[in-house]
mmCIF file of the N, C-alpha and C atoms, coordinates in Angstrom:
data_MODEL
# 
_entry.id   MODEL 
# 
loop_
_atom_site.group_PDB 
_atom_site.id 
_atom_site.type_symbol 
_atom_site.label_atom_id 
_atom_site.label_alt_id 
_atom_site.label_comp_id 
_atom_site.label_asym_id 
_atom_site.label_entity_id 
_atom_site.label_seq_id 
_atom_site.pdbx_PDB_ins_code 
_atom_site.Cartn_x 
_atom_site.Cartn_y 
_atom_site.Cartn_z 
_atom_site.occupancy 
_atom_site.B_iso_or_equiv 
_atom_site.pdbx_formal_charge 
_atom_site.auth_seq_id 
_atom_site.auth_comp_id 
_atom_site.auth_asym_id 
_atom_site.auth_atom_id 
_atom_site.pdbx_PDB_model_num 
ATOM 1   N N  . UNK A 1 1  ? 116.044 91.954  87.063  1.00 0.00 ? 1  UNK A N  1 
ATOM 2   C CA . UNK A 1 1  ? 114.996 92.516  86.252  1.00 0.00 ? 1  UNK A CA 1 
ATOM 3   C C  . UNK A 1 1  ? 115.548 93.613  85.347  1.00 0.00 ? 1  UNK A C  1 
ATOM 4   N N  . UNK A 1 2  ? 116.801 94.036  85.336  1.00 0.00 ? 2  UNK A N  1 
ATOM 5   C CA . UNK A 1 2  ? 117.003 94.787  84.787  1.00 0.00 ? 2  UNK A CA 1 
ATOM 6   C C  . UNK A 1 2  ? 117.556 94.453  83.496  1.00 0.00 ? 2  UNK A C  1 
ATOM 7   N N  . UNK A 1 3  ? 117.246 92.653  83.524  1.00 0.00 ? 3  UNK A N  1 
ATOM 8   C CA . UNK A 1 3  ? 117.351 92.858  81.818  1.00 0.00 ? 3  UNK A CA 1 
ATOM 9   C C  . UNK A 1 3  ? 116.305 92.066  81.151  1.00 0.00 ? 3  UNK A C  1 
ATOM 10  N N  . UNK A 1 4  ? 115.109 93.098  81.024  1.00 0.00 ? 4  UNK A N  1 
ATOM 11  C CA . UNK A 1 4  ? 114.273 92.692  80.519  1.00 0.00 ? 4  UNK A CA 1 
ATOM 12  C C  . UNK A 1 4  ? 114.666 92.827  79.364  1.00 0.00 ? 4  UNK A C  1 
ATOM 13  N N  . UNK A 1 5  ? 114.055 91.830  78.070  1.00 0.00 ? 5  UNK A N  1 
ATOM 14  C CA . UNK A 1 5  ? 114.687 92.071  76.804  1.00 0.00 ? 5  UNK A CA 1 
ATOM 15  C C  . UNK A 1 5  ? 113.549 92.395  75.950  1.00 0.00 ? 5  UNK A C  1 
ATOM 16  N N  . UNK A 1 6  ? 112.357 92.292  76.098  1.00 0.00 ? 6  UNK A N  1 
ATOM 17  C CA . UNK A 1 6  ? 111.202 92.152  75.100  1.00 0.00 ? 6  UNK A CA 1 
ATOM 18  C C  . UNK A 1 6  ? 109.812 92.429  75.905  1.00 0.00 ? 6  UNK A C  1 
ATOM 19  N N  . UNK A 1 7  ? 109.407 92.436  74.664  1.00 0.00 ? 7  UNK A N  1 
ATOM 20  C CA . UNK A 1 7  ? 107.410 92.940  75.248  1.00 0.00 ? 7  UNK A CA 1 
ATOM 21  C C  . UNK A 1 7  ? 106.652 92.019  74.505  1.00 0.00 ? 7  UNK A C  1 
ATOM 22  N N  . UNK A 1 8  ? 105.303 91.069  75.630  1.00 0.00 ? 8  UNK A N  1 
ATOM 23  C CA . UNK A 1 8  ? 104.821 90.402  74.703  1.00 0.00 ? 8  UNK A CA 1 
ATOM 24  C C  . UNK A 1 8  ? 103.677 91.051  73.974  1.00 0.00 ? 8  UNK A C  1 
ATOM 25  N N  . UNK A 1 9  ? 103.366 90.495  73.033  1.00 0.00 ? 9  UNK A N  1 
ATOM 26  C CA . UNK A 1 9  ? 102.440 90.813  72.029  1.00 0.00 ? 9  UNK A CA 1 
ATOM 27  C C  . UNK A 1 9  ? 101.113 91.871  72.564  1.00 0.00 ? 9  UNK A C  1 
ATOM 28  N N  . UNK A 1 10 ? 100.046 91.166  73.255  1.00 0.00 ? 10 UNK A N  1 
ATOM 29  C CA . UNK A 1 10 ? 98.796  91.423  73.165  1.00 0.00 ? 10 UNK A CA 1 
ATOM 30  C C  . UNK A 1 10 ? 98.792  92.237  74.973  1.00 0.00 ? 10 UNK A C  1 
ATOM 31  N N  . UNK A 1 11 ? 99.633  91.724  76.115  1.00 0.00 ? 11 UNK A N  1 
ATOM 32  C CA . UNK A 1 11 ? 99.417  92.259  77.137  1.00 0.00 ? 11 UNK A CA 1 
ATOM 33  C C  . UNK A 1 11 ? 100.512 93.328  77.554  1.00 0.00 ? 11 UNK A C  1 
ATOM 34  N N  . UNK A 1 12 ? 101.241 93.530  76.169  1.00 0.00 ? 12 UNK A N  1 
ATOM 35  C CA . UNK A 1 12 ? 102.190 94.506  76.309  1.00 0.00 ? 12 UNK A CA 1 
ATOM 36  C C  . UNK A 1 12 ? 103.230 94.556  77.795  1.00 0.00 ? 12 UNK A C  1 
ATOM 37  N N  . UNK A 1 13 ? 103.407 93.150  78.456  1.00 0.00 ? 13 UNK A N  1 
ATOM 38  C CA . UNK A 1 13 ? 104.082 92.879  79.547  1.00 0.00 ? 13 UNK A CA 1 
ATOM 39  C C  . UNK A 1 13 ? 105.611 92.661  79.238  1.00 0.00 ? 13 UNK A C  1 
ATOM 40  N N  . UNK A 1 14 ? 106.413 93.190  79.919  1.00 0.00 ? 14 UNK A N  1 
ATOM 41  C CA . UNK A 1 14 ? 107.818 92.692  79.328  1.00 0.00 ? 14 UNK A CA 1 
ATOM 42  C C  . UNK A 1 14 ? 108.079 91.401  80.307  1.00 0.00 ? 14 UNK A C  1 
ATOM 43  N N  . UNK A 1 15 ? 109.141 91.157  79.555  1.00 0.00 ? 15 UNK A N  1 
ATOM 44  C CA . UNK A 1 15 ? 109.877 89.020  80.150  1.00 0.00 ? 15 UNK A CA 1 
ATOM 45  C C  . UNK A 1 15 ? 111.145 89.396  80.131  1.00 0.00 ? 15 UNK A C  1 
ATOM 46  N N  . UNK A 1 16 ? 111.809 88.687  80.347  1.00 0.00 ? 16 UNK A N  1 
ATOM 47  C CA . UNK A 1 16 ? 113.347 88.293  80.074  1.00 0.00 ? 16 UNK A CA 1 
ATOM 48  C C  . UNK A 1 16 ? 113.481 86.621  80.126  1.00 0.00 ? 16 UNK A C  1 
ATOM 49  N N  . UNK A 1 17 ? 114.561 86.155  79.438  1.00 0.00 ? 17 UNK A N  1 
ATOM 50  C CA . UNK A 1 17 ? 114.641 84.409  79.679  1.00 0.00 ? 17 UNK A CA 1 
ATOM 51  C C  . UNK A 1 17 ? 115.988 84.686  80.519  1.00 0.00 ? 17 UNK A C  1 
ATOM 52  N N  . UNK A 1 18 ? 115.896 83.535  81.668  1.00 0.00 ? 18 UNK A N  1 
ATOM 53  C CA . UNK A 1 18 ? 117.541 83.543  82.416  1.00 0.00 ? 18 UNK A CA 1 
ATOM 54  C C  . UNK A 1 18 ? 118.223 82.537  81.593  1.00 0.00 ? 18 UNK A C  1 
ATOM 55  N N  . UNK A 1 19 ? 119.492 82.118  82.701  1.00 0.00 ? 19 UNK A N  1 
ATOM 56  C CA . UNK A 1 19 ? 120.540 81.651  82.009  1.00 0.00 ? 19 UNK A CA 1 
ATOM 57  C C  . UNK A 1 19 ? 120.019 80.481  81.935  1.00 0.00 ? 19 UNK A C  1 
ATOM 58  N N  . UNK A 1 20 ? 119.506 79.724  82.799  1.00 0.00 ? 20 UNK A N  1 
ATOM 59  C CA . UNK A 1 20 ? 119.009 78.409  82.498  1.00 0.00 ? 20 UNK A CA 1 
ATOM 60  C C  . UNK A 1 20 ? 117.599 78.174  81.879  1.00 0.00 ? 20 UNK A C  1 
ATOM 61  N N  . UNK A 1 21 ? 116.963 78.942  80.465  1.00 0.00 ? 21 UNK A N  1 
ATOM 62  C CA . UNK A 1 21 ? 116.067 78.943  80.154  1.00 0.00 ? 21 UNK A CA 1 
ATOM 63  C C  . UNK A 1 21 ? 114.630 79.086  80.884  1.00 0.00 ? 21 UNK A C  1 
ATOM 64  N N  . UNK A 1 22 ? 114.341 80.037  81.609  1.00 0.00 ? 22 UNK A N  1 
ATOM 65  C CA . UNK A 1 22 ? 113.501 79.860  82.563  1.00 0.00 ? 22 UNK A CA 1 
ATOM 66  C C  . UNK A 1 22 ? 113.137 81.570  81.765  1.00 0.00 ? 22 UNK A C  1 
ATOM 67  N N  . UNK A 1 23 ? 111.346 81.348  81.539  1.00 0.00 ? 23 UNK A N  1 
ATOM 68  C CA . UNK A 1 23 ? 110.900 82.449  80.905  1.00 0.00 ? 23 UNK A CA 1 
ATOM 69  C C  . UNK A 1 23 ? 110.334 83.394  82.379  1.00 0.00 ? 23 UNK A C  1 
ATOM 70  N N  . UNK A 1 24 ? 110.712 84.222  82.587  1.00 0.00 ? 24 UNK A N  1 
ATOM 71  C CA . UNK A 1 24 ? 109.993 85.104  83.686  1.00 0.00 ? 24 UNK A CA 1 
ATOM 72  C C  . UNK A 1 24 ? 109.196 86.565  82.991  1.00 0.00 ? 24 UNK A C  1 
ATOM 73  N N  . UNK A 1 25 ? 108.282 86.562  83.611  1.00 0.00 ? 25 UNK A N  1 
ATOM 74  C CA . UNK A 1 25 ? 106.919 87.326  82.831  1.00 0.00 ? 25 UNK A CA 1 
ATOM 75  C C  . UNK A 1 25 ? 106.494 88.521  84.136  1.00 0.00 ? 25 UNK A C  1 
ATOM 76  N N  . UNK A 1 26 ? 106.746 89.837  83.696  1.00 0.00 ? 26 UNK A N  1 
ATOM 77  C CA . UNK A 1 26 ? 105.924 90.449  83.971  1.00 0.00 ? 26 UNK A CA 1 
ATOM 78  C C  . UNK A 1 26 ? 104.968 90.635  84.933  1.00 0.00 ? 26 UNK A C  1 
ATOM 79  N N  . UNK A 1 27 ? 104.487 91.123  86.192  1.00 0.00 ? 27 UNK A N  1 
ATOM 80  C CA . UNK A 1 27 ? 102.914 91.293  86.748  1.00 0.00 ? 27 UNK A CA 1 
ATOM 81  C C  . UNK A 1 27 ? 102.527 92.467  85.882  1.00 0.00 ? 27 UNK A C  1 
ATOM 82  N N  . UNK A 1 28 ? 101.096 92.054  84.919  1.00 0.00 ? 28 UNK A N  1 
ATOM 83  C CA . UNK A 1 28 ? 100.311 92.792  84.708  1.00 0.00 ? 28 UNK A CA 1 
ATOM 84  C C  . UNK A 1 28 ? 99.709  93.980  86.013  1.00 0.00 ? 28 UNK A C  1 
ATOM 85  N N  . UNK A 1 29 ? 99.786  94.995  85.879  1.00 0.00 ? 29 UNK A N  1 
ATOM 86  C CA . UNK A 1 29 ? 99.499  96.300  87.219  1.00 0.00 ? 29 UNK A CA 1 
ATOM 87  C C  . UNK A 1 29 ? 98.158  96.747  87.093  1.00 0.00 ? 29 UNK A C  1 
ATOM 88  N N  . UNK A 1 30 ? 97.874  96.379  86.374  1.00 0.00 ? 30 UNK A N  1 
ATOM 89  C CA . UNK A 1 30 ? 95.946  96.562  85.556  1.00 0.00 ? 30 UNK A CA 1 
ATOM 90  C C  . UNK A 1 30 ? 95.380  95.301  86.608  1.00 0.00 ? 30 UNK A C  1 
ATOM 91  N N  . UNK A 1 31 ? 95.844  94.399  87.021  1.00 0.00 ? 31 UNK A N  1 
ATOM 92  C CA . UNK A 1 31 ? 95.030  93.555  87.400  1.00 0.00 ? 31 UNK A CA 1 
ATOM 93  C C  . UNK A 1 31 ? 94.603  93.615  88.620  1.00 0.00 ? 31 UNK A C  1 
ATOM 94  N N  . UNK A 1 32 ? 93.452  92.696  89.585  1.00 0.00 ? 32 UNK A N  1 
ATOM 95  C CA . UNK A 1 32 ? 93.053  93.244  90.743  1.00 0.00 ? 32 UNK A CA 1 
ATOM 96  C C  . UNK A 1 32 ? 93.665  92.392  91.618  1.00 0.00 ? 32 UNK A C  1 
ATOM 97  N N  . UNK A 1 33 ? 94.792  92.188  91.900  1.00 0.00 ? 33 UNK A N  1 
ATOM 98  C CA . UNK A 1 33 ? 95.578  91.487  92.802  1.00 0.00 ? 33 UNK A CA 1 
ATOM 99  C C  . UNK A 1 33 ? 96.296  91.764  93.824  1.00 0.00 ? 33 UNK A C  1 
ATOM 100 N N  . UNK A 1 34 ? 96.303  90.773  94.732  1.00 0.00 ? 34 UNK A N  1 
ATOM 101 C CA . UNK A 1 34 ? 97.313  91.620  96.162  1.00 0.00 ? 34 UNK A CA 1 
ATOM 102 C C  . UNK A 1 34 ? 98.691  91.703  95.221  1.00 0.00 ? 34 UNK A C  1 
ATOM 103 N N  . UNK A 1 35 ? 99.318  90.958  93.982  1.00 0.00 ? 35 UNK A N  1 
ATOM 104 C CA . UNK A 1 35 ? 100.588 91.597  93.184  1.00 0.00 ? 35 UNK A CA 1 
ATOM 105 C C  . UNK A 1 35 ? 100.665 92.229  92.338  1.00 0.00 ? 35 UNK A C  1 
ATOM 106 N N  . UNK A 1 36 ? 99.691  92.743  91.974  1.00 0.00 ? 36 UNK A N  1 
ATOM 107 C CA . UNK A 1 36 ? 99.295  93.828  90.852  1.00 0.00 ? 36 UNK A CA 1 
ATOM 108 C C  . UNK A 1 36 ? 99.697  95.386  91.437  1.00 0.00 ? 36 UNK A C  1 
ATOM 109 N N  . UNK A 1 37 ? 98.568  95.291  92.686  1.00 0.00 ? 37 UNK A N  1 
ATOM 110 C CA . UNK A 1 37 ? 98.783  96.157  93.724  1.00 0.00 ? 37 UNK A CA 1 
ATOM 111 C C  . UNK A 1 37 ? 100.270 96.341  94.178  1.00 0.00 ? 37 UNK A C  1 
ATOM 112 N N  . UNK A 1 38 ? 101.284 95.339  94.730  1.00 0.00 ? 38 UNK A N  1 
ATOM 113 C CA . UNK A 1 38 ? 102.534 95.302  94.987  1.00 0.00 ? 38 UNK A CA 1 
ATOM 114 C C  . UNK A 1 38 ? 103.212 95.907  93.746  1.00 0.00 ? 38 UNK A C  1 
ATOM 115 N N  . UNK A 1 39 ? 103.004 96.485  92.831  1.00 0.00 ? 39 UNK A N  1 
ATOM 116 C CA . UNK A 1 39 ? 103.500 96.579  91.303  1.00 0.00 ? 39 UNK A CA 1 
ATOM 117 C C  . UNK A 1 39 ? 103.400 97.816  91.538  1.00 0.00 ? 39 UNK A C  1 
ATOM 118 N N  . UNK A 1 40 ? 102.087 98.172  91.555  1.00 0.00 ? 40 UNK A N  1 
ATOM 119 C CA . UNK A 1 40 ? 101.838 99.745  91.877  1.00 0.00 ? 40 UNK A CA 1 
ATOM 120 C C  . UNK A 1 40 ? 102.165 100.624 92.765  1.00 0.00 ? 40 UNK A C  1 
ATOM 121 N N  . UNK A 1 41 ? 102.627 99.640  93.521  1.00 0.00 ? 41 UNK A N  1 
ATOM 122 C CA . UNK A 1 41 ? 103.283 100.468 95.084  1.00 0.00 ? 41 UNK A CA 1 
ATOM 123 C C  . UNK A 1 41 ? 104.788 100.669 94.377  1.00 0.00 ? 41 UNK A C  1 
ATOM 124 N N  . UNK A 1 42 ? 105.097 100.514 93.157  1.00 0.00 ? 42 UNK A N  1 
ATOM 125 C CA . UNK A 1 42 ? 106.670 100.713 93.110  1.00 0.00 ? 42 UNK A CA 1 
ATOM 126 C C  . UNK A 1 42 ? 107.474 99.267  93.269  1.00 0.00 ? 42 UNK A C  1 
ATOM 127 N N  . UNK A 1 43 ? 106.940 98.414  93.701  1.00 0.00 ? 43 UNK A N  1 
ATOM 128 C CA . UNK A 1 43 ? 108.267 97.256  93.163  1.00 0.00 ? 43 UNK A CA 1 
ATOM 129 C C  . UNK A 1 43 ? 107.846 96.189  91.764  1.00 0.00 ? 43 UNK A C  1 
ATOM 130 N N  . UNK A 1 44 ? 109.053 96.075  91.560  1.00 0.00 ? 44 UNK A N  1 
ATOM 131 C CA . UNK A 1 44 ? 108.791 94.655  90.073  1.00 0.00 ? 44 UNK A CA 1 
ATOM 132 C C  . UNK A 1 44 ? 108.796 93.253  90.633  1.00 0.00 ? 44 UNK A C  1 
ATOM 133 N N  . UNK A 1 45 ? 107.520 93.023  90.000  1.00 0.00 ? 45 UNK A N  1 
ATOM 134 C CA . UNK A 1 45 ? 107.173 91.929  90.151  1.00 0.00 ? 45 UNK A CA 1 
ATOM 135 C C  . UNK A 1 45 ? 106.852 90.994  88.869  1.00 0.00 ? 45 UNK A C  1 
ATOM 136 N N  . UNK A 1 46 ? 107.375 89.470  89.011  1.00 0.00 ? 46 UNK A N  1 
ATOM 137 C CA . UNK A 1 46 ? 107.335 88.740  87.618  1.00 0.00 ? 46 UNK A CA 1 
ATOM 138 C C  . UNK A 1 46 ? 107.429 87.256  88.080  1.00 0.00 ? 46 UNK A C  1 
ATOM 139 N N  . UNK A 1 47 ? 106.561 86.382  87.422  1.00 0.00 ? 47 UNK A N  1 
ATOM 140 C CA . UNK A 1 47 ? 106.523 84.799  87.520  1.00 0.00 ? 47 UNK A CA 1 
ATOM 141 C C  . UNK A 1 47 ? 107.367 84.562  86.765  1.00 0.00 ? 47 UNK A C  1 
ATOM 142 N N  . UNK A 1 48 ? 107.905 83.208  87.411  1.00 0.00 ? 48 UNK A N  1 
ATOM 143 C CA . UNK A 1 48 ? 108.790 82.042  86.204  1.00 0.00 ? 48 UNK A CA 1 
ATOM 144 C C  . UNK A 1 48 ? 107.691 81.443  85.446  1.00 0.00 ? 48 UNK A C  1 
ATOM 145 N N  . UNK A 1 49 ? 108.315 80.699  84.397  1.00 0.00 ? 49 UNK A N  1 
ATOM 146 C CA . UNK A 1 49 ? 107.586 79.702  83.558  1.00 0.00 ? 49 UNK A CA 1 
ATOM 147 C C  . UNK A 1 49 ? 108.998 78.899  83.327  1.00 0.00 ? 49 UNK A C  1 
ATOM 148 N N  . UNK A 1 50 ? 108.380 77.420  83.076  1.00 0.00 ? 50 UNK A N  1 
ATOM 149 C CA . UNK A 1 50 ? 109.645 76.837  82.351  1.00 0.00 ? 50 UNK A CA 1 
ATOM 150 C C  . UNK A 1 50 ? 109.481 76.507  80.862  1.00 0.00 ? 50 UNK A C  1 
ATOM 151 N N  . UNK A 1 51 ? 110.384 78.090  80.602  1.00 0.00 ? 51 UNK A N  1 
ATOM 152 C CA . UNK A 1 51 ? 110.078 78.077  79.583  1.00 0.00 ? 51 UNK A CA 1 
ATOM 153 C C  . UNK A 1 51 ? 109.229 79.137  78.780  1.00 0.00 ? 51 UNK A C  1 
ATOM 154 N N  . UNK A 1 52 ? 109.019 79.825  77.245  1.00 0.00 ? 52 UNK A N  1 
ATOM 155 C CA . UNK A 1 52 ? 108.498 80.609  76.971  1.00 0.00 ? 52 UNK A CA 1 
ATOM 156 C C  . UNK A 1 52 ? 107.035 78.976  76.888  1.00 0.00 ? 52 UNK A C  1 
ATOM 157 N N  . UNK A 1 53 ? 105.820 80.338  77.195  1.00 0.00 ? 53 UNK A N  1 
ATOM 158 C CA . UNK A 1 53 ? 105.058 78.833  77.028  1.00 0.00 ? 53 UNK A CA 1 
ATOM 159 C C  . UNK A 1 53 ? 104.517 77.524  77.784  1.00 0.00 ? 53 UNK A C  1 
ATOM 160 N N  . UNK A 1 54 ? 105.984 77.759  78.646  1.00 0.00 ? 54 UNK A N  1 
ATOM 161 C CA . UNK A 1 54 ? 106.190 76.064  80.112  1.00 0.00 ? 54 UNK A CA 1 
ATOM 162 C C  . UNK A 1 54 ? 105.080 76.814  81.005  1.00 0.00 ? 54 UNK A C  1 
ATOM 163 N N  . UNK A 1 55 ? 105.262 75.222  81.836  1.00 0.00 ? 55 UNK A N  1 
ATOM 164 C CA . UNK A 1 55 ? 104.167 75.790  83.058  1.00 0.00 ? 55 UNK A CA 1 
ATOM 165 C C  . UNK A 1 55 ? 104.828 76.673  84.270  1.00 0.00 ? 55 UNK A C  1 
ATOM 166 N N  . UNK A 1 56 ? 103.892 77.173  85.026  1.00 0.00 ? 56 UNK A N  1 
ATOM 167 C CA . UNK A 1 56 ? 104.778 78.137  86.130  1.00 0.00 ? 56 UNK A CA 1 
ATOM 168 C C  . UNK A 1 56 ? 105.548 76.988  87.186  1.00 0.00 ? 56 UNK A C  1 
ATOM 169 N N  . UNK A 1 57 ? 106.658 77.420  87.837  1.00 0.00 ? 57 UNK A N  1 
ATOM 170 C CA . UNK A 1 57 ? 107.232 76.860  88.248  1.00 0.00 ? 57 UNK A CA 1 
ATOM 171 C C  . UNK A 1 57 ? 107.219 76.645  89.631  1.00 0.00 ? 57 UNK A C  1 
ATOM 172 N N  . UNK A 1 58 ? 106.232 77.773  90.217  1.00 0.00 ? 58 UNK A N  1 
ATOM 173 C CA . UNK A 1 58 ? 105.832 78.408  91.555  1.00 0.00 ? 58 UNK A CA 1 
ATOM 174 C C  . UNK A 1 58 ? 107.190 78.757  92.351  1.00 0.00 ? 58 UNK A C  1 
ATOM 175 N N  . UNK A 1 59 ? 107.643 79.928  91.268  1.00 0.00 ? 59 UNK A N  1 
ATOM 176 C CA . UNK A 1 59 ? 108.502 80.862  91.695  1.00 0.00 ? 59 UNK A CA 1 
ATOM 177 C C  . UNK A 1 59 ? 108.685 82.573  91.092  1.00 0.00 ? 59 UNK A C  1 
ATOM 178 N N  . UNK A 1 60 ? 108.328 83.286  92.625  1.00 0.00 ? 60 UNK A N  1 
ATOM 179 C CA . UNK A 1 60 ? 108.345 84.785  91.441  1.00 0.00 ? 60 UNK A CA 1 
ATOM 180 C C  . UNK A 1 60 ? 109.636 85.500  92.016  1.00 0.00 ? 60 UNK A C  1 
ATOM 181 N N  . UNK A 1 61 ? 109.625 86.790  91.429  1.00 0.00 ? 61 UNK A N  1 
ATOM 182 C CA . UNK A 1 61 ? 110.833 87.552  91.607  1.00 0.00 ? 61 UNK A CA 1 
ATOM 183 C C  . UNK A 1 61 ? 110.348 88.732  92.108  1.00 0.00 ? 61 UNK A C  1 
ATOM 184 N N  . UNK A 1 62 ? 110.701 89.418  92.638  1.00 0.00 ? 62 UNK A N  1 
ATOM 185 C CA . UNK A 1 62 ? 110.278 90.880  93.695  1.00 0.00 ? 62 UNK A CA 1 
ATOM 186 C C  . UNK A 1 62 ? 110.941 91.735  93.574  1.00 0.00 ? 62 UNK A C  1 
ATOM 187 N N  . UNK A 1 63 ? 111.702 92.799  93.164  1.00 0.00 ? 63 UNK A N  1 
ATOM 188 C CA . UNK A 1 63 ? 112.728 93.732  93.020  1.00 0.00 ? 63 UNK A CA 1 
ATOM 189 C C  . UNK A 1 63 ? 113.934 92.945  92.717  1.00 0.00 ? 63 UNK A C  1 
ATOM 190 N N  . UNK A 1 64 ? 113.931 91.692  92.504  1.00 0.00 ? 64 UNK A N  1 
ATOM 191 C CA . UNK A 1 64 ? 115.463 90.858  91.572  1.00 0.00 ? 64 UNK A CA 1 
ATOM 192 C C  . UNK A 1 64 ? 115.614 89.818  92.216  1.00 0.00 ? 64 UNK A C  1 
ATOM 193 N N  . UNK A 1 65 ? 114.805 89.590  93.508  1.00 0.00 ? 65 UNK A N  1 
ATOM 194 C CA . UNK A 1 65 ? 115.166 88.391  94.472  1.00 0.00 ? 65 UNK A CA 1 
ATOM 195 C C  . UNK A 1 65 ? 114.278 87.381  94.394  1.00 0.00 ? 65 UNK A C  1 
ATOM 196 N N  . UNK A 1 66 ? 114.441 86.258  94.360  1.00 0.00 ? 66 UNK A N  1 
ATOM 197 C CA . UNK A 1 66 ? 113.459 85.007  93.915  1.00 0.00 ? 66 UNK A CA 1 
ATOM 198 C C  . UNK A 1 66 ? 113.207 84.829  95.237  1.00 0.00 ? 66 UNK A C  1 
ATOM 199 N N  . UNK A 1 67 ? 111.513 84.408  95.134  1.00 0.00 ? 67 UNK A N  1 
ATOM 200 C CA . UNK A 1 67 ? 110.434 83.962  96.498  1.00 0.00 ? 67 UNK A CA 1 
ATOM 201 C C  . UNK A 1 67 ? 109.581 82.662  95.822  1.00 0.00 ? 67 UNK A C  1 
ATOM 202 N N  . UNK A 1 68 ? 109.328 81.975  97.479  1.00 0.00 ? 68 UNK A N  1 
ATOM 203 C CA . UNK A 1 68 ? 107.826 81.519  96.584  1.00 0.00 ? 68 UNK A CA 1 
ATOM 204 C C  . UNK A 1 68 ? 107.009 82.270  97.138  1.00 0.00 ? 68 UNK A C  1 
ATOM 205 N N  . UNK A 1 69 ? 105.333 81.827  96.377  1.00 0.00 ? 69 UNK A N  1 
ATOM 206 C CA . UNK A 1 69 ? 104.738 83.116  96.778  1.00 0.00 ? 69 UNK A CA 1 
ATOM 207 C C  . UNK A 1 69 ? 103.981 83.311  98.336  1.00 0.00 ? 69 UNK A C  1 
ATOM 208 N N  . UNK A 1 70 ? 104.244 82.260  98.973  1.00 0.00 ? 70 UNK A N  1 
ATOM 209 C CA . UNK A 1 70 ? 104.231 81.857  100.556 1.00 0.00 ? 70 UNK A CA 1 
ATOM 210 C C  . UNK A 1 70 ? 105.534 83.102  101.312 1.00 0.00 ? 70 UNK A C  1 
ATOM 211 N N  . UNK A 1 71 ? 106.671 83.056  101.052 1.00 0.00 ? 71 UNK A N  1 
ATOM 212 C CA . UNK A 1 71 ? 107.806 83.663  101.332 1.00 0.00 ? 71 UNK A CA 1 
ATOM 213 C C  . UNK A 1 71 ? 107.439 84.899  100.984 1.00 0.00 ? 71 UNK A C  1 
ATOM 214 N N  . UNK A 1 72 ? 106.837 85.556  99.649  1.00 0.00 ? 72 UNK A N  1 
ATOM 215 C CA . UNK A 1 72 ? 106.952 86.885  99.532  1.00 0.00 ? 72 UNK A CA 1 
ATOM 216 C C  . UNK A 1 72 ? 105.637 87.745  100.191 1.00 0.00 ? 72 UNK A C  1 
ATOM 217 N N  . UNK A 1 73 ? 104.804 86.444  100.273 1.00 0.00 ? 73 UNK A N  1 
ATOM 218 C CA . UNK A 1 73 ? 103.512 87.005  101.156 1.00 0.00 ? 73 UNK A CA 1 
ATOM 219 C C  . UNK A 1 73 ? 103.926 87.014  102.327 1.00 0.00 ? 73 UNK A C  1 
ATOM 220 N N  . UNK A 1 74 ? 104.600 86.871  102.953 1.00 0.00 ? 74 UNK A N  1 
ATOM 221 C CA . UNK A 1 74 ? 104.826 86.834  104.361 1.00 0.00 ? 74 UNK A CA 1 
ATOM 222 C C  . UNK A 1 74 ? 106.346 88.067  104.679 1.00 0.00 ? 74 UNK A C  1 
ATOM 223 N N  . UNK A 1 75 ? 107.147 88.371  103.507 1.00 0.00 ? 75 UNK A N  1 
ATOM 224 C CA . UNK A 1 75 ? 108.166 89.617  103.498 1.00 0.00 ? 75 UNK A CA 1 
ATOM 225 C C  . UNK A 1 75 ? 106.990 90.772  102.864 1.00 0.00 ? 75 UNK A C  1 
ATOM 226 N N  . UNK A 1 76 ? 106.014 90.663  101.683 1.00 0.00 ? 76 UNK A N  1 
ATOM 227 C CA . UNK A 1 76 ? 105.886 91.907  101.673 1.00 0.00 ? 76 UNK A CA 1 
ATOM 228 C C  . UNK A 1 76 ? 103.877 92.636  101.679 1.00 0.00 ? 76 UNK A C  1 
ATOM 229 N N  . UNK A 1 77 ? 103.703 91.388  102.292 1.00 0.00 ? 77 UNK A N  1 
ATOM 230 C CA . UNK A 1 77 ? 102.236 91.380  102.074 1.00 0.00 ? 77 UNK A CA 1 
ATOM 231 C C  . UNK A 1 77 ? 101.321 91.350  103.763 1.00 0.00 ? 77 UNK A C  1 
ATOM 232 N N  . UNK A 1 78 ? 102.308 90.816  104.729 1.00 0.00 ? 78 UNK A N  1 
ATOM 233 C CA . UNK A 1 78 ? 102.015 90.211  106.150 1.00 0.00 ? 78 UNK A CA 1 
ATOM 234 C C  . UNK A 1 78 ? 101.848 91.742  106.910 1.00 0.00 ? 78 UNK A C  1 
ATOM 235 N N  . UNK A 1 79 ? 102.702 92.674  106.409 1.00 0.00 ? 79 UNK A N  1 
ATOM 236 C CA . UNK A 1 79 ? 102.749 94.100  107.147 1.00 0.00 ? 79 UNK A CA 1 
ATOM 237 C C  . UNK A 1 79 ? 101.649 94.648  106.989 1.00 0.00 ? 79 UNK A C  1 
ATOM 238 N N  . UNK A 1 80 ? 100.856 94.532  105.862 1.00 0.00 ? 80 UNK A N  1 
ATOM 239 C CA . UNK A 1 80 ? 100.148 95.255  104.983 1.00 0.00 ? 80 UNK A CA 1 
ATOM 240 C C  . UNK A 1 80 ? 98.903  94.776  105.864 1.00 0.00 ? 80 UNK A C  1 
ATOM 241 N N  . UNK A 1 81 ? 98.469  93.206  106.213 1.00 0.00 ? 81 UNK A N  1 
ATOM 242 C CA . UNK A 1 81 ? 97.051  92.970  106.617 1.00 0.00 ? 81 UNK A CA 1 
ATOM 243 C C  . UNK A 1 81 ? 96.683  93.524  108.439 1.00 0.00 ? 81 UNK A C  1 
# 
């Protein structure tokens, strides 16, 4: 995550594209979500897309480490309930 390169337009969220074209986006922290919330507690959080545009790939990233969101609910969400 630390190389985000850009901000999009209207939700002012930053992305970065990886090496194999894979657009990863941002969690909006405004929103009312158990990962919005995870955002606000201090870690980065961001979906893949394939692609700027592509569909999600059902894979996010958590402080730099790729989960699905089964895996990251259960490392950073399972303590919490």
């Amino acid at each position: 995550m630390s190389t985000w390169t850009d901000i999009t337009g209207h939700g002012q969220l930053r992305f970065f594209v990886d090496n194999e074209g894979n657009f990863w986006l941002e969690q909006n922290a405004s929103k009312q979500t158990k990962w919005a919330n995870l955002t606000r507690k201090g870690h980065e959080v961001a979906w893949e897309f394939a692609g700027r545009g592509g569909s999600y790939t059902g894979r996010m990233m958590i402080d730099g480490e790729i989960y699905t969101p089964s895996e990251a609910t259960k490392k950073f969400l399972a303590q919490s309930d």
